[in-house]
N, C-alpha and C positions, 0 to 999 in steps of 0.2 A: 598395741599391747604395752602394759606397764611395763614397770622394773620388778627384777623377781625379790623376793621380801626372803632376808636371811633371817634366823631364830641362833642369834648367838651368844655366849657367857659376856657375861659385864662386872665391875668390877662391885656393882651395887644390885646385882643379881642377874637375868639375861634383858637382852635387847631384841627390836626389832630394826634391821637395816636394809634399807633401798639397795640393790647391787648399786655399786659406785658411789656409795654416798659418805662421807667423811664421819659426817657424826648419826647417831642412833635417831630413829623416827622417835622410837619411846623405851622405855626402860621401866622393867615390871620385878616384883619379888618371884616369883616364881616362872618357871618354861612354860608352863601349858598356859596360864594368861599370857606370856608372850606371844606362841603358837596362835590364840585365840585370835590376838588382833592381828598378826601378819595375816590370818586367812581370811579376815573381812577385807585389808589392803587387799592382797588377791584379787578376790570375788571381782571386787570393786574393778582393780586394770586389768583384769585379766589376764593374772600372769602366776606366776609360782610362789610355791612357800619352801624352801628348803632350811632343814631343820637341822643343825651341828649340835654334838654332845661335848660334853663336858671339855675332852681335849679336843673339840676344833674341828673333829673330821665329820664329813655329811652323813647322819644317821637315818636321814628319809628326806622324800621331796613328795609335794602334792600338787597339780597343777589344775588352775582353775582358768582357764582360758583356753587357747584354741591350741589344744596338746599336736605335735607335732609328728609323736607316736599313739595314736589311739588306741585301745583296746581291743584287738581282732573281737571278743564276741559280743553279745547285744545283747546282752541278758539287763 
């Protein structure tokens, strides 16, 4: 499993960042292009996107890998 892929504010609009990693993968004008590319990263290691708002706090996570807690139904 990869690193999970944060969606954070940048000082030249938001970022995508590896958990642990110093500087940003990329740096886009707007969140949903940011969002866009952390969830191919994802896809790709199979691992998460968690998504911070404006002041910094986690406003959602999406997990494309081997989730931990599944989903009890099957639909």
């Amino acid at each position: 499993m990869g690193k999970n892929q944060h969606v954070t504010k940048h000082e030249n609009g938001w970022q995508v960042k590896g958990a642990g990693n110093s500087k940003a993968t990329q740096v886009f004008n707007t969140q949903a292009e940011a969002i866009q590319r952390a969830r191919e990263i994802a896809i790709n290691q199979h691992s998460e996107v968690v998504i911070h708002g404006k002041n910094g706090q986690i406003r959602n996570k999406n997990s494309y890998g081997n989730d931990p807690c599944p989903p009890k139904d099957t639909k």
